[in-house]
N, C-alpha and C positions, 0 to 999 in steps of 0.2 A: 219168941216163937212167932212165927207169921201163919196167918190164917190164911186161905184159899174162899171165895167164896166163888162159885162156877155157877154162873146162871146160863142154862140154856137155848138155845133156839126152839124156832117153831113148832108145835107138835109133838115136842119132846118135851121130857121132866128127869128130875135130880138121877134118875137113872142113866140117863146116858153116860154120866160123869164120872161111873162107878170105876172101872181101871183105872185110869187119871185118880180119881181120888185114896186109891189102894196106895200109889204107885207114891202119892205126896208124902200119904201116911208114913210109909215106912222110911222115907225119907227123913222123918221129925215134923213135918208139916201139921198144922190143921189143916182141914180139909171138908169143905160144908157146900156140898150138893145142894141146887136148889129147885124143888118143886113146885114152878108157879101154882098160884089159886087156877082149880079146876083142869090142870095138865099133869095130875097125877098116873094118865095110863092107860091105854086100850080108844078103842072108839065107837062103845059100846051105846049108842043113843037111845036107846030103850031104857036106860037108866033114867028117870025122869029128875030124880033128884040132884045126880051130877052134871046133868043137862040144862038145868036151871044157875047151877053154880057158875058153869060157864058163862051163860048169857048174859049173865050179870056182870060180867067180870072186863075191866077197860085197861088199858097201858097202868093208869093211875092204883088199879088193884095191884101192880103186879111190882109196880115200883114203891110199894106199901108192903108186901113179902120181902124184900130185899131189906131195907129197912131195917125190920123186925128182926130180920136174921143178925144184920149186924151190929144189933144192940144187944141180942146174944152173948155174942162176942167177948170173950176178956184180956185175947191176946192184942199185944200193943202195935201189932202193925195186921190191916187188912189190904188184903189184894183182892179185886175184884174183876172176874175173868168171865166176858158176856161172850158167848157164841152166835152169831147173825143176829134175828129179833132181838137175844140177849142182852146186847150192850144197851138197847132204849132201858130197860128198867136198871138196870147198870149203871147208866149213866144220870137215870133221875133219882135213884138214891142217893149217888155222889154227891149230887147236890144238897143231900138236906142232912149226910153227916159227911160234909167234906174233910173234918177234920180228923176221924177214922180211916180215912183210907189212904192209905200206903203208895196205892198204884192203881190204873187201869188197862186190865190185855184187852185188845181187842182179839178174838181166835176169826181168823177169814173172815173177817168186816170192814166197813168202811167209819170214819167218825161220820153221823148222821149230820146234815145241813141243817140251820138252825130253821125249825118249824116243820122238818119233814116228818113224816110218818114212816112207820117202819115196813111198810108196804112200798116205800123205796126200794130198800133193799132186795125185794123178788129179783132175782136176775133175768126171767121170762117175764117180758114184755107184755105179752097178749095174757098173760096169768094177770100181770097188774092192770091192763086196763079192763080185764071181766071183773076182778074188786072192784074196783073204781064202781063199775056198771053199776054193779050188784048193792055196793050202797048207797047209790042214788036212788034205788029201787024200794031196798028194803030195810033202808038204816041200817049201821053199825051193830046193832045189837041182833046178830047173828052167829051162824057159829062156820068155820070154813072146814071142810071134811079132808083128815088126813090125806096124803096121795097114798095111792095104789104103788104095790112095789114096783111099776114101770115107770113112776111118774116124779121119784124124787128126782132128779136129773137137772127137774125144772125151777130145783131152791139150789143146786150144784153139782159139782162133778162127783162122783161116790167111788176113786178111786180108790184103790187100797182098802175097799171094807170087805171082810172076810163073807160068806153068805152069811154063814148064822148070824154075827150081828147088822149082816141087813135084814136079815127075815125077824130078828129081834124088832128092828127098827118100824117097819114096817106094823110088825104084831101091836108095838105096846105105844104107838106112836097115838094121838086124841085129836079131837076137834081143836083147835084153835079159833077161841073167839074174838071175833073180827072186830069189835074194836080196841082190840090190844094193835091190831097191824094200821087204822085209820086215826088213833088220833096225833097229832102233834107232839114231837119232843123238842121243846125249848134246846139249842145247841149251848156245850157247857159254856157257861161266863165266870168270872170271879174267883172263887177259890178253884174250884173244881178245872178251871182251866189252865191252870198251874200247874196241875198236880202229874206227875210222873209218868208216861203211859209207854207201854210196848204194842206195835202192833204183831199177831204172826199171819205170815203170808202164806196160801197152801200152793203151791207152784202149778200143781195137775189141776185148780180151778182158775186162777188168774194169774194175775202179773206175780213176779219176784223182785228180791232186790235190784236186783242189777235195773231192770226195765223200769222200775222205780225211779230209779236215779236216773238214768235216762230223758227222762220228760221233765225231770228239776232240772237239769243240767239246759236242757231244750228249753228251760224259763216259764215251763206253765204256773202262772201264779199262786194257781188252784193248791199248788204242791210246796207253796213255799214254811209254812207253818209247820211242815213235817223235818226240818233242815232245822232240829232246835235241842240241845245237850239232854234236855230230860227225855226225848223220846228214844224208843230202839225199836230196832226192830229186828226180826228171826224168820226164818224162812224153813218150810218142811214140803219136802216131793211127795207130796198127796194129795188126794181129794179133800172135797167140804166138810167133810166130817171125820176130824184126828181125831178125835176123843174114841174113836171106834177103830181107824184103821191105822192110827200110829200111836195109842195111849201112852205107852214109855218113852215115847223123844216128845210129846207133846208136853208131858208132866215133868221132863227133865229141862226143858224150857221155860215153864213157868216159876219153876225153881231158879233159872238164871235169872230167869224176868224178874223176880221179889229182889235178888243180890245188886240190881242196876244194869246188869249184862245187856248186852243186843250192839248189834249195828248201826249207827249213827249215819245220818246220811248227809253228805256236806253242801252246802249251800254255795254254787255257783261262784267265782271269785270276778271280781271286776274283768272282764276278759269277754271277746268275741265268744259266745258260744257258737258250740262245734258245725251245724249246719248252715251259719252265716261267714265261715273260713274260707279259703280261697278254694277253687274247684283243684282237683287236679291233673287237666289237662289244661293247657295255654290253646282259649281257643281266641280264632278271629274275632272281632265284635261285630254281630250282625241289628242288622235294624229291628227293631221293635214298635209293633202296634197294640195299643188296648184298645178291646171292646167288653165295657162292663165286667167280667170277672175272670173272659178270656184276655191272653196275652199270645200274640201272633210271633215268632220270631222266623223272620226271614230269610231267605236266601237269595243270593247274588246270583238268578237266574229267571229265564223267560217262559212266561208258558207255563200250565199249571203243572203244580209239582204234588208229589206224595205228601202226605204230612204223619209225622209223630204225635198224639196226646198224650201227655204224661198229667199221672192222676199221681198226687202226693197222698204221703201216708195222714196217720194222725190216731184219734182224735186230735185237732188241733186247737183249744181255747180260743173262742172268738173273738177274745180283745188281744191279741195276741199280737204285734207289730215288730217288723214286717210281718204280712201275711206271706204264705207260701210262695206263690210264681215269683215273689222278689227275694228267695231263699238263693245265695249261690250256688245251693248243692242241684238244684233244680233248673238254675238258667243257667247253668252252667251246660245239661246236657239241653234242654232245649237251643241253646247257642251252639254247641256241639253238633246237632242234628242238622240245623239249618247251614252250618260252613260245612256238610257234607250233602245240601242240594238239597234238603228237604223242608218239609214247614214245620219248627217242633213250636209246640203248643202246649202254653202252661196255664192254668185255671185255677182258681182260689173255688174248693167246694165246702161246701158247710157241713164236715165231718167234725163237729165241736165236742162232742160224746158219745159212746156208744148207742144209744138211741138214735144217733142221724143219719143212718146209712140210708136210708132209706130216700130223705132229703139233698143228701151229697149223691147217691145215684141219679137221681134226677138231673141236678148239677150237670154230671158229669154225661149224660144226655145231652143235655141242652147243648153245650159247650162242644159236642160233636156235630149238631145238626146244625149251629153254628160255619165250625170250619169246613164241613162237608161243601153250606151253600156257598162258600168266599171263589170265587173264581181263580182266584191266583193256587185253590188247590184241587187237585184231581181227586174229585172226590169216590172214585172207585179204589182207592190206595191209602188206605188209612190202615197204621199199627197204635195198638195202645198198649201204656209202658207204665205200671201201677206197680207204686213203692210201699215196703211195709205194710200196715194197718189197711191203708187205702187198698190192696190187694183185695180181700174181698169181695169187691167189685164188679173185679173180675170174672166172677160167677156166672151174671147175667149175660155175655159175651161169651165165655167160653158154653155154657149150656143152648146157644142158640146162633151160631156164628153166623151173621151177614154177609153178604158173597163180597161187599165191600172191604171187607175186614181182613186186612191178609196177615196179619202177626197181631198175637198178646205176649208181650214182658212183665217180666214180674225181678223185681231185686228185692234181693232181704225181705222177701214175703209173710203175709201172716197167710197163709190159705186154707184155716180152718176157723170157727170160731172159738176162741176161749170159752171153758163153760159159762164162767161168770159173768159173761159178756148176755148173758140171752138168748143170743142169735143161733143157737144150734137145732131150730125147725123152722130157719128164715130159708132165704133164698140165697142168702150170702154164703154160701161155701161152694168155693173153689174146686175142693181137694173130691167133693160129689160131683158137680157138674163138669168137670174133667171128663169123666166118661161119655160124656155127648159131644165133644169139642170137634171128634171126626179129624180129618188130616189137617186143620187149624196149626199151624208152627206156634208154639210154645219156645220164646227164650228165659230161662231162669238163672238168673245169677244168688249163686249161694254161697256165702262167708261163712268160714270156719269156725268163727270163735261167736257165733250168734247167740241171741237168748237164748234160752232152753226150752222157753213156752211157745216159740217161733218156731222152733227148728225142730219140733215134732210135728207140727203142722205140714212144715215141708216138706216131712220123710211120708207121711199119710197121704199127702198129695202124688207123690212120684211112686209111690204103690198103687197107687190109683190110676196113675197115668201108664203104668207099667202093664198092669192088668188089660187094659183095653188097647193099649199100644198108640197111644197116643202122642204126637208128634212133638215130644218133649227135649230142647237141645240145654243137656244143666253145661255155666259156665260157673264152676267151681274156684273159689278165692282164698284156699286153707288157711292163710293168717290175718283174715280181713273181717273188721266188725262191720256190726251194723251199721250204717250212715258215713261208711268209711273213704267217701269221694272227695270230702272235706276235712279227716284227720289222718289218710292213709295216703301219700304221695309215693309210693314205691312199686316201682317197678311192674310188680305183680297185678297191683292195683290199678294202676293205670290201663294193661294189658287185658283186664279183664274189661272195664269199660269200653275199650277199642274194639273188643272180638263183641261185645253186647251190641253195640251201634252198628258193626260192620255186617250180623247178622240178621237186626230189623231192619234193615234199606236195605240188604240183599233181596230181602222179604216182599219188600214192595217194587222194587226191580223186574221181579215175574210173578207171571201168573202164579 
């Protein structure tokens, strides 16, 4: 018989696990909920007594509970199943009875970086640098006050939870003391990194398979350790928290998880990957100039001309070679742009992780005020042409359009933030600031067979554009994937490329 043990995230206790744990039950399962020290329930502070428990209580308390629980234990194989926070004590009791445990799920988590703290894992950005603040101020040894029912959002997406077990959530939800979230967890070594693990992916908070493999395939090295027989992994369309708003496919999963089940995701084969493949259009070869991280590509003409900037998507890994503007999917249309009379421009920015947009907008600043002052371009004529990820960017442009500015592009766009990303009370969305864009031309090109955590972005973006009637031209590609300029040679493909370019230089053509 295989055990369950569910350790949960922040704020929460062996409660939340309750349907999930029903659900193993009757399956033949064990099934052992776990209540960290002093996360038994409510956030009641006038308790002085469980208010003390708290205070006292570090990462090391909590992966000493775990432990204890699975020594418990009598069945001969244990599965251990950490929800966000969860997997730090998860993962530091694996280590000190690695030879008990069967498996590791990660449920909507990342494996933690060796020495991070599990105040990584915050997805809001400005949440983790007021920790940070706050314990430089007042040490660790504090307690952080559940969110407000408006404010879980900002640990994930709360899709698919019914009210009552949000207003459950909410009620019985406790202090979390902070230094369970600041100290260090050693990343697994030795046995413990051996050992079996599934991750599940919730798709309404972040990436999914598919976009997974995607970025292995793309070579990020970050991702190559996850390309290995014993991992799997599963995917479910919900928010950050299954255990609440999909309990029966979540616990019929961790049932496949205990069997070996899941998705394997395969490691690259010796081969060109897909965005360094040939473009697919034959274009002329025009000349090219570097400045620093801009790349100039030219046209065979006099007198200052228009220019294209094309901002690639990403995150892109900053050891990552080639870097971007020497990608052919990318000089391909910058060469494209300049053999039809304009200056297309392509720039390496330093979108390396979801925390650099902020970094990479600058970038991508600079890099304009740049080509604007090159005399060989007019600089009253500038369109910018922003791929995937990189789309967000587009934000700051479309919410405030410069009279110089005559077209923004967008291909296979992200133009919302993913919850998990943070960014959902940055500046970065698109699919908001659309409604200030005013008669701005909008070209968007949209593939049919895109992610699925993409292409609700784009449908929230053109509801948005729709609303305020904003000058939105979609060039629709039904059988074209994502980054399809380099594995889609057909017809369709091609024709949609040609109508994108034929429509940004029309753009800059006139007023």
């Amino acid at each position: 018989m295989t055990a369950f043990v569910l350790v949960p995230g922040a704020h929460t206790g062996g409660w939340i696990w309750e349907d999930v744990a029903a659900r193993l039950r009757e399956a033949g399962a064990e099934a052992r909920p776990v209540t960290l020290t002093g996360m038994g329930g409510g956030a009641d502070e006038h308790d002085e007594a469980d208010r003390g428990t708290r205070t006292g209580t570090d990462l090391e308390t909590h992966i000493q509970d775990v432990v204890r629980l699975i020594d418990e234990i009598d069945a001969p194989e244990v599965v251990l199943v950490g929800h966000c926070y969860g997997v730090h004590p998860a993962l530091g009791a694996a280590g000190r009875r690695a030879e008990r445990v069967a498996r590791i799920v990660y449920v909507d988590t990342t494996v933690p970086q060796d020495g991070a703290p599990a105040l990584e894992l915050i997805p809001d950005q400005a949440l983790r640098d007021a920790l940070r603040q706050r314990t430089g101020e007042t040490g660790a040894d504090d307690l952080l006050s559940p969110p407000a029912a408006d404010e879980w959002q900002r640990w994930g997406s709360l899709a698919g939870i019914p009210q009552d077990a949000l207003d459950r959530l909410t009620g019985l939800a406790a202090p979390q003391p902070l230094a369970t979230l600041t100290r260090p967890l050693r990343a697994p070594d030795g046995a413990v990194s051996e050992l079996p693990t599934t991750g599940v992916l919730c798709t309404a908070n972040g990436a999914g398979i598919a976009l997974l493999e995607s970025f292995l395939k793309m070579g990020d090295p970050r991702l190559k350790a996850l390309a290995h027989p014993r991992i799997g992994f599963f995917e479910l369309g919900t928010g950050h928290w299954p255990m609440l708003s999909a309990p029966g496919e979540l616990a019929a999963i961790l049932l496949r998880a205990a069997a070996g089940e899941g998705h394997r995701l395969s490691a690259p084969a010796n081969e060109t990957p897909p965005h360094l493949r040939s473009f697919l259009l034959d274009v002329p070869e025009q000349r090219r100039e570097r400045v620093g991280r801009v790349d100039l590509h030219l046209p065979d003409a006099d007198g200052p001309r228009p220019a294209v900037v094309f901002v690639h998507g990403g995150p892109v890994p900053a050891g990552m070679r080639p870097t971007p503007r020497d990608w052919s999917l990318y000089t391909g249309y910058a060469q494209y742009a300049a053999s039809r009379g304009a200056v297309g421009v392509m720039l390496d920015h330093r979108l390396h992780d979801v925390t650099d947009y902020e970094r990479a907008a600058e970038d991508v600043t600079a890099a304009i005020e740049l080509v604007r002052a090159d005399p060989r371009v007019d600089g009253e004529r500038v369109a910018l042409w922003f791929f995937s990820g990189g789309a967000l960017m587009s934000a700051h442009w479309l919410a405030a359009p410069p009279p110089w500015l005559r077209c923004v592009a967008a291909t296979y766009p992200l133009l919302a933030p993913l919850p998990s990303s943070g960014l959902a009370g940055s500046r970065f969305r698109p699919a908001a600031a659309v409604r200030a864009a005013g008669s701005l031309p909008v070209v968007l090109t949209r593939v049919g067979r895109e992610f699925a955590e993409l292409a609700v972005t784009v449908g929230e973006f053109l509801t948005a554009a729709e609303d305020c009637q904003a000058a939105v031209e979609v060039i629709e590609v039904p059988d074209a994937l994502h980054g399809f300029e380099t594995i889609d040679h057909s017809e369709q493909a091609r024709d949609a490329v040609e109508r994108a370019m034929r429509s940004v230089l029309g753009h800059l053509r006139h007023s």
